[in-house]
C-alpha positions in Angstrom: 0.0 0.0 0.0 2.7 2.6 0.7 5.0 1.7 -2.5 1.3 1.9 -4.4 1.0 5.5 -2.6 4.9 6.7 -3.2 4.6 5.2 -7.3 1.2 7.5 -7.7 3.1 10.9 -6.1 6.3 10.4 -8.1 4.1 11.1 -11.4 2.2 14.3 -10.4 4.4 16.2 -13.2 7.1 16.3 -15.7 9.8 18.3 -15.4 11.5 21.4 -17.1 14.3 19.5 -18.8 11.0 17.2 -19.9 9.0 19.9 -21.3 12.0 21.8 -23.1 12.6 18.2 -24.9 9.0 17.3 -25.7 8.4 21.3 -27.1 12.0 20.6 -29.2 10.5 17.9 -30.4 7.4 19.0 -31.7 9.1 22.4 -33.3 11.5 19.9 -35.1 8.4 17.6 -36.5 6.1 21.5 -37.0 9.3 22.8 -39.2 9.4 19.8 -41.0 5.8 19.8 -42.4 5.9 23.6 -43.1 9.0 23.1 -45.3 7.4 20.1 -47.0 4.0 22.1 -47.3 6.0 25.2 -48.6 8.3 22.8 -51.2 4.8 21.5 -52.2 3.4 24.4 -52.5 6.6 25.7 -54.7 6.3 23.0 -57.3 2.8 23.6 -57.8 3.1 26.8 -58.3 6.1 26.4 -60.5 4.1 23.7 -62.9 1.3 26.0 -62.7 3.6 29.0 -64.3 5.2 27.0 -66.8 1.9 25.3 -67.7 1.0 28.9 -68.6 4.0 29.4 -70.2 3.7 26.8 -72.3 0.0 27.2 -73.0 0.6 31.3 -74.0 3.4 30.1 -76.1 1.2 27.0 -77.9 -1.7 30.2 -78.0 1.1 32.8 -79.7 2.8 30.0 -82.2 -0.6 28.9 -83.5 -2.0 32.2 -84.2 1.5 33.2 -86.1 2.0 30.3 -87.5 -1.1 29.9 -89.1 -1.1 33.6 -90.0 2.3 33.4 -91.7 2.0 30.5 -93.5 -1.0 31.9 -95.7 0.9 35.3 -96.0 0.6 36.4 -99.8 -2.4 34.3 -100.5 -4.2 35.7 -104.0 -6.3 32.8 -104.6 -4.7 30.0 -106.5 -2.1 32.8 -108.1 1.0 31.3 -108.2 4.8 33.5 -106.6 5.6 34.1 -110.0 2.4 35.0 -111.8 1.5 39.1 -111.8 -0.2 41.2 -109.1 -1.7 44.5 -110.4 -2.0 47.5 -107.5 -4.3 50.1 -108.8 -4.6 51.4 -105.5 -3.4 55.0 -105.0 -1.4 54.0 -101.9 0.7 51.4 -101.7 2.7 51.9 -98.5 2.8 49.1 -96.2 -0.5 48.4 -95.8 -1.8 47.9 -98.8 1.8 46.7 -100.3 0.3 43.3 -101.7 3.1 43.0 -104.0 5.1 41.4 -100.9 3.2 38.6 -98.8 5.5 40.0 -95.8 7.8 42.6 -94.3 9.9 43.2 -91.1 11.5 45.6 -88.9 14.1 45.0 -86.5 13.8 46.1 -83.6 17.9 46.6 -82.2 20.0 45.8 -79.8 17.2 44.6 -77.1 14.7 45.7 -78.7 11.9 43.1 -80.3 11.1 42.5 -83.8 8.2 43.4 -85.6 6.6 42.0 -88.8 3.7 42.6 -91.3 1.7 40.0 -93.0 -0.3 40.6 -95.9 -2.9 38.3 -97.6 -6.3 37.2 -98.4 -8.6 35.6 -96.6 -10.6 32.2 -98.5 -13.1 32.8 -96.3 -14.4 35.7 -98.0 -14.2 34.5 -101.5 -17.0 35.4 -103.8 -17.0 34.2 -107.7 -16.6 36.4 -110.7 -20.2 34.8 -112.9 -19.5 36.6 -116.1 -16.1 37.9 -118.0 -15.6 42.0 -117.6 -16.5 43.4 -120.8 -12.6 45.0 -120.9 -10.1 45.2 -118.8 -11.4 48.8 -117.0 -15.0 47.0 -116.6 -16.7 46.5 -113.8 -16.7 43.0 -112.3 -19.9 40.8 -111.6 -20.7 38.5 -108.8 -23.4 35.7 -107.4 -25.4 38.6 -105.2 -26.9 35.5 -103.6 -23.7 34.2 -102.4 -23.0 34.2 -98.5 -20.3 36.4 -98.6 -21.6 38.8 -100.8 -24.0 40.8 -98.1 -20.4 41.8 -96.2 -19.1 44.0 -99.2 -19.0 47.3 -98.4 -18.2 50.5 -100.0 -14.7 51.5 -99.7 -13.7 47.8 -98.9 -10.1 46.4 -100.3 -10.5 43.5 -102.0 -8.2 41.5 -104.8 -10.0 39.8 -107.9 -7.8 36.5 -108.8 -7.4 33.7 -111.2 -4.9 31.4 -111.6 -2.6 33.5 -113.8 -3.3 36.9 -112.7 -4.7 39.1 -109.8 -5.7 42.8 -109.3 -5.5 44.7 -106.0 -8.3 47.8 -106.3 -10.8 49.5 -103.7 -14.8 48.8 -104.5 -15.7 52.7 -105.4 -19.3 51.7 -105.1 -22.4 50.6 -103.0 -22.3 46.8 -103.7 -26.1 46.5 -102.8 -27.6 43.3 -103.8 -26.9 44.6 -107.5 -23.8 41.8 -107.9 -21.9 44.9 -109.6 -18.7 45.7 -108.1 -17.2 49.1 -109.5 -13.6 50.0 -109.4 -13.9 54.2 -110.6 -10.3 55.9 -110.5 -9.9 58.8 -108.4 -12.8 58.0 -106.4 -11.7 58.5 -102.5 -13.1 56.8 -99.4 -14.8 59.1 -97.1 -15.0 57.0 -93.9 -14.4 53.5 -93.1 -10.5 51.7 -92.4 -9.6 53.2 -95.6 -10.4 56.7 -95.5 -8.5 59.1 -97.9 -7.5 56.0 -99.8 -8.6 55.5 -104.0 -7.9 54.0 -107.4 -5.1 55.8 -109.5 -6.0 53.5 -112.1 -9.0 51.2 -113.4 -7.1 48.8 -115.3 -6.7 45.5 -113.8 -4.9 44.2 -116.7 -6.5 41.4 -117.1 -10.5 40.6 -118.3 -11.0 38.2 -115.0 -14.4 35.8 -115.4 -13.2 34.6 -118.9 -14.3 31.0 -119.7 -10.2 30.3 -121.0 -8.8 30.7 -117.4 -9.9 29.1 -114.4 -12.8 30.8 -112.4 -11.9 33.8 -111.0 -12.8 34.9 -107.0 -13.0 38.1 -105.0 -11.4 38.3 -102.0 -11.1 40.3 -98.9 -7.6 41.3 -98.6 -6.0 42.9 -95.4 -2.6 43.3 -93.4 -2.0 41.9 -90.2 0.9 43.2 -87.8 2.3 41.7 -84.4 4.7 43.4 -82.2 5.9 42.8 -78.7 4.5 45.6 -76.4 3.7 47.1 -72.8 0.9 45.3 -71.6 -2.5 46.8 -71.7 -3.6 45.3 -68.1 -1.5 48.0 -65.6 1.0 45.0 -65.0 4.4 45.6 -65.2 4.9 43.3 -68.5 5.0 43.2 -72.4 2.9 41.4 -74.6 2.4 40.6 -78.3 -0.2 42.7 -79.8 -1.4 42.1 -83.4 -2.9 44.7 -85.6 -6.2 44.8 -86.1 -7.2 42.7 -82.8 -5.2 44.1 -80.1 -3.4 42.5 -77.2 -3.3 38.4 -77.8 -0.6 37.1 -75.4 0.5 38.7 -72.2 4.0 38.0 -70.7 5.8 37.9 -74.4 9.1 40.1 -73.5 10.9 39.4 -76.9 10.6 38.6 -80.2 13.4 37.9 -82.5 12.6 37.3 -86.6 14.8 35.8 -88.9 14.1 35.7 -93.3 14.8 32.5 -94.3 16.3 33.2 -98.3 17.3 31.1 -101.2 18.9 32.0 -104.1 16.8 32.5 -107.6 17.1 28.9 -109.8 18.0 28.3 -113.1 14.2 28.2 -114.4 13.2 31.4 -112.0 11.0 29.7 -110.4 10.7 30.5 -106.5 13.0 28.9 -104.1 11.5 26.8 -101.5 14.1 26.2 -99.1 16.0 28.8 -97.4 19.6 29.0 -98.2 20.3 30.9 -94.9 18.9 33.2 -92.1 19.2 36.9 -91.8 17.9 40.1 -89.9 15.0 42.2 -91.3 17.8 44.8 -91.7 19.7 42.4 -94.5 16.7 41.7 -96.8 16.7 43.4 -100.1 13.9 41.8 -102.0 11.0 40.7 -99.4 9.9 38.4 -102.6 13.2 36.3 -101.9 12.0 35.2 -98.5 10.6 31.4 -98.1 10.4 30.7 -94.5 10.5 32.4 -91.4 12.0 31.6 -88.1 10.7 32.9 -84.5 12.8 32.9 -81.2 11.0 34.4 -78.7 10.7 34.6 -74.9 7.6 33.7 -72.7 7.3 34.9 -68.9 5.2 33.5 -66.4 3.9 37.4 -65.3 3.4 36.4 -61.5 6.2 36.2 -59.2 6.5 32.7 -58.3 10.0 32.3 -56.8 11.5 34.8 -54.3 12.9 37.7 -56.0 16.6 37.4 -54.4 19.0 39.2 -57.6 16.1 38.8 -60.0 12.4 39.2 -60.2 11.3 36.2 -59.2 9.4 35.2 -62.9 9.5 32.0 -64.8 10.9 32.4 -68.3 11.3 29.8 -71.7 12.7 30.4 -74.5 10.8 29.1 -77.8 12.0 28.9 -81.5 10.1 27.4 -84.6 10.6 28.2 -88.6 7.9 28.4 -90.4 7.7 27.9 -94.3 5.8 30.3 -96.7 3.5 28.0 -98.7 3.0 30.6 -100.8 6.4 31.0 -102.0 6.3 28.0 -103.2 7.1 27.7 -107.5 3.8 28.4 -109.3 
């Protein structure tokens, strides 16, 4: 009874030296699950970035890619065959003689470039031959496409030997006539102060000896690496018309892909070697195209230490102009 007694009073407590050790203990085991939770939480957090680094990448390649690829698109016109510009300004945005053009940016500065084409989309066929070469041209009214001609609209009329660059001068209607006047000017619209300095197209397009001739909606499309329109402290690629399409783009190199002129004239289609925008003479000599560009992650996701704490990947692809392809 007394040793039962003495056993119970000998564990009333634990002692200091007891406490300090359990409470080391438990910090130890606390500071191990915090640093897994926080390496956890760091690989997420990384995969997450660099899945949205990849995916704005996939997003800005796709769009380009596809974009660049139908650059100088006339319809089943061939590189070689003849593109008439009646149009009274032929700077670079209405410059259909060349599918594409860049500008370099300099030292760490991105790239730009400008893509011109037309859009199958919009096509619309020429039912009867022009009467002469300064005729108006006529068209299926009932056709899809035919309600979105406008007045003032840039469009290009093509075969498979020929195509003719000119601005509709008048009210398409539901008429099926589509009018080409010189000197006419646009007086509102994308186009304003723009006009025919000539009706000839050089070519009677709708006659039964060639293949059927289309009209086309044609337009130019620019991208270009700039500050980002959502107040955050990035860049991103814009394209022209459209706005901004990928945030977190922070450079944008171009190389032309050009090959030398063949024996039988007909359009290279392999690049012979790669240079700046700068080093391009004839735009017409370019046959592919190759991106390198830089994709961030915009968020902070590491700590800062000497940098700024963002995930960045570096992307390159080439890209061939189909287009450039021998006729």
């Amino acid at each position: 009874m007394t040793l039962h007694s003495e056993s119970l009073r000998s564990q009333k407590g634990l002692t200091l030296v007891e406490i300090m050790v359990a409470i080391t203990i438990s910090l130890v085991l606390l500071a191990g699950v915090i640093k897994i939770f926080q390496s956890a939480k760091q690989s997420y957090n990384i995969q997450q970035a660099l899945s949205r680094v990849q995916e704005n990448a996939r997003l800005m390649t796709d769009v380009m890619i596809w974009d660049i690829t139908a650059s100088g698109y006339l319809g089943c016109l061939g590189a070689s065959n003849e593109v008439t510009n009646t149009l009274s300004d032929q700077g670079k945005s209405y410059d259909f003689a060349a599918a594409i053009q860049g500008a370099e940016g300099g030292s760490g500065n991105s790239d730009s470039i400008i893509i011109r084409r037309a859009s199958e989309a919009t096509a619309i066929p020429v039912i009867a031959p022009m009467a002469h070469q300064e005729a108006s041209l006529a068209l299926d009214s009932t056709h899809m496409n035919y309600a979105s001609l406008q007045q003032w609209d840039v469009v290009t009329v093509s075969d498979c030997a020929g195509a003719a660059v000119f601005m509709i001068t008048n009210n398409p209607d539901n008429t099926g006539v589509i009018e080409h006047d010189v000197d006419t000017v646009a007086t509102s619209g994308a186009n304003t102060g723009q006009s025919n300095a000539d009706d000839d197209l050089n070519r009677i397009f709708g006659s039964p000896s060639t293949s059927t001739a289309k009209i086309y909606r044609v337009g130019t499309t620019s991208y270009q690496v700039l500050p980002s329109s959502s107040g955050r402290p990035t860049t991103s690629l814009f394209v022209s018309p459209g706005g901004e399409l990928v945030e977190g783009v922070e450079d944008l190199q171009i190389q032309y892909g050009l090959g030398s002129t063949p024996p039988n004239n007909s359009t290279p289609a392999i690049a012979e070697q790669y240079v700046d925008a700068d080093q391009v003479t004839d735009w017409n000599d370019v046959v592919s195209i190759r991106l390198t560009f830089v994709v961030n992650s915009v968020d902070m996701i590491v700590n800062p230490g000497d940098g700024d704490g963002l995930l960045r990947k570096t992307f390159t692809s080439t890209i061939r102009l189909r287009n450039r392809a021998p006729a």
